[in-house]
C-alpha positions in Angstrom: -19.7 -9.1 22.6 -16.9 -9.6 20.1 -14.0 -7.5 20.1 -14.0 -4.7 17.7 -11.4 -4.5 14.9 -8.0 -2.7 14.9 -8.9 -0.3 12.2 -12.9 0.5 11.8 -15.3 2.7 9.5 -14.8 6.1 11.8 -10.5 6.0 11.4 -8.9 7.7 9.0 -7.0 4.5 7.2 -5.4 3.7 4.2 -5.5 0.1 4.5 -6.3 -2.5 1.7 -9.7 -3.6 1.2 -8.9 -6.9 2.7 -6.7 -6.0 5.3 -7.3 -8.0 8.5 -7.2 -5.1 10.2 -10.3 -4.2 9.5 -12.1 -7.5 10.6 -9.4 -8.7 13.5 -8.5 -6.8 16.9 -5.2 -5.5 17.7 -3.5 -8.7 18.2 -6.1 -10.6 16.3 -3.5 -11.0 13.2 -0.1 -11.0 12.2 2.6 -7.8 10.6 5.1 -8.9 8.3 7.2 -6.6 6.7 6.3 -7.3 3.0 4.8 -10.5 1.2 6.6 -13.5 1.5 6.2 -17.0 0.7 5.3 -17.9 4.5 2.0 -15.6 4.0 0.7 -16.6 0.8 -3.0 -15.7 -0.7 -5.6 -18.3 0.1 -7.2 -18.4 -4.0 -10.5 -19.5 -1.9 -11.2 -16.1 0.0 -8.3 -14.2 -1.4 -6.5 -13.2 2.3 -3.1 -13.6 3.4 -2.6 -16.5 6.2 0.3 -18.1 8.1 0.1 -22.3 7.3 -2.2 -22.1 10.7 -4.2 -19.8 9.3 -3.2 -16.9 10.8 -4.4 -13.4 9.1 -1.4 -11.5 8.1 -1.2 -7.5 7.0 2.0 -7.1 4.9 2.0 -3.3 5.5 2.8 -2.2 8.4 3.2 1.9 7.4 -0.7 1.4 5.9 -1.9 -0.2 9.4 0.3 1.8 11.8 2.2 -1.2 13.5 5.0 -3.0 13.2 5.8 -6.1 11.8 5.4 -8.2 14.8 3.6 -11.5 15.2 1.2 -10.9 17.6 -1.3 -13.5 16.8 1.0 -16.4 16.1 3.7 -16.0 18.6 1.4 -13.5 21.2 4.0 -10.9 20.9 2.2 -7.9 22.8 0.7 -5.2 20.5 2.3 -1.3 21.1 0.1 1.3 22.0 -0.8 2.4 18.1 -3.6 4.9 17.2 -4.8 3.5 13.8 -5.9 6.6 12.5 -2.4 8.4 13.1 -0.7 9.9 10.0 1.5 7.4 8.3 4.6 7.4 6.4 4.9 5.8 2.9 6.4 2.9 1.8 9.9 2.7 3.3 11.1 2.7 0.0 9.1 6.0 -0.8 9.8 8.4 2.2 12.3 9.6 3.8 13.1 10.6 7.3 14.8 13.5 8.3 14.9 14.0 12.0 13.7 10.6 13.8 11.5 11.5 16.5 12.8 11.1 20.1 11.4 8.5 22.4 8.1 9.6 23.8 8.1 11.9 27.0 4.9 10.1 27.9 2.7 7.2 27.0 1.4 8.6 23.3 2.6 11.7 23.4 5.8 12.1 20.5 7.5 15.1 18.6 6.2 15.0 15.1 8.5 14.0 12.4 9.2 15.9 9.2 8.8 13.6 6.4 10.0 14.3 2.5 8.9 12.0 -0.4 11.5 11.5 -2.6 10.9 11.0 -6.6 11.0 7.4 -8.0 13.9 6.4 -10.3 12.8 7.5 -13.3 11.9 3.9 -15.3 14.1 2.9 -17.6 12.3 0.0 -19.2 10.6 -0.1 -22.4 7.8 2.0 -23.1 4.6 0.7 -24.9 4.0 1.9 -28.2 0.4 3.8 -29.0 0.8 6.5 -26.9 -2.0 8.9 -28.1 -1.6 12.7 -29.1 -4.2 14.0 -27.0 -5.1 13.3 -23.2 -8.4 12.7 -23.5 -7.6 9.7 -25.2 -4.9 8.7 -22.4 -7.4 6.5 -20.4 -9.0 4.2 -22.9 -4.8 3.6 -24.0 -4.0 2.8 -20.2 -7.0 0.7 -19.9 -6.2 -1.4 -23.2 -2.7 -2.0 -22.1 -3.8 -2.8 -18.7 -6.4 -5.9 -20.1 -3.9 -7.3 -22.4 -1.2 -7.8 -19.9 0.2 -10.8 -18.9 -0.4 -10.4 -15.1 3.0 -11.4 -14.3 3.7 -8.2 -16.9 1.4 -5.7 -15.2 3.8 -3.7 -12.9 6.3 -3.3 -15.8 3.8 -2.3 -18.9 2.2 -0.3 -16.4 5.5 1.8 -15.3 6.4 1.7 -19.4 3.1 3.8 -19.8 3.2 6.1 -17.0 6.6 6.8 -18.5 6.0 7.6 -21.8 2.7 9.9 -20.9 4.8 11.7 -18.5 6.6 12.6 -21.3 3.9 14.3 -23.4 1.1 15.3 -20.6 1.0 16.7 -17.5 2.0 14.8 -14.1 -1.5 15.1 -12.2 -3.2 14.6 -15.5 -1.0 11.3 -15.8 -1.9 10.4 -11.6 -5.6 11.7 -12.2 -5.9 9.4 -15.3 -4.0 6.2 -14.0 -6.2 6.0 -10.6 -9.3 6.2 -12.7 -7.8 3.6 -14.9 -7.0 0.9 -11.9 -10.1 1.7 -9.7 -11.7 0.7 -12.6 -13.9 4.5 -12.9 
């Protein structure tokens, strides 16, 4: 029987579609921190690998483990539950009180998180933006096929920008995930 993966169909995950988490076991692949050079896309199947072709997650808040290498280097995996709430990106939330070491094996204080806003983006904003929402996604979308793909991140912050100015935030959020799930 082979082993079953770290994260399956019955946790509650927030994991990327390819995430090897979801076809490795716990120690079945690397955790790095973020993507780096040393874990690039393979163009044929489109996963992250080590050069010995070692699966590698590059978000350890998403899978609930630290970056470890556990498949490479057979550093042992800690006692995670996969489908345990998550913080954001470190970059996004915010401890306040650190939870204390656990008084038993999987048994910790909860932690009160607070998201924090984004700095508000102070590139250039696209021009175009239309006068009425409904006529916010077909904008988003057209800006989002033109772009250079190096250009992406950047044309799509200049966007979000500039509608925040004139429509509401969750009409903004409601519009832009329909825009990049492609709904």
């Amino acid at each position: 029987m082979e082993p079953a993966p770290f994260i399956d169909d019955d946790s509650d995950h927030d994991v990327c579609w390819f995430c090897p988490s979801l076809r490795c076991p716990a120690g079945g692949f690397d955790v790095y921190e973020r993507p780096a050079p040393d874990c690039p896309f393979d163009p044929a199947d489109g996963f992250r690998y080590t050069a010995d072709r070692v699966p590698v997650c590059v978000h350890p808040y998403k899978v609930g483990l630290p970056p470890g290498r556990y498949a490479s280097e057979g550093e042992p995996v800690p006692e995670a539950r996969p489908d345990r709430e998550r913080a954001g990106p470190p970059a996004v939330a915010a401890v306040q009180d650190p939870a204390p070491p656990p008084t038993r094996l999987g048994a910790r204080t909860p932690v009160v998180r607070e998201r924090r806003a984004p700095a508000p983006y102070r590139g250039p904003r696209p021009a175009g933006l239309p006068g009425q929402l409904a006529e916010l996604r077909g904008w988003l979308t057209a800006l989002a096929r033109e772009a250079a793909p190096e250009d992406l991140a950047d044309v799509l912050a200049g966007a979000e920008a500039a509608a925040l100015e004139r429509f509401p935030e969750d009409e903004v959020l409601a519009v832009l995930r329909q825009v990049l799930s492609g709904g």
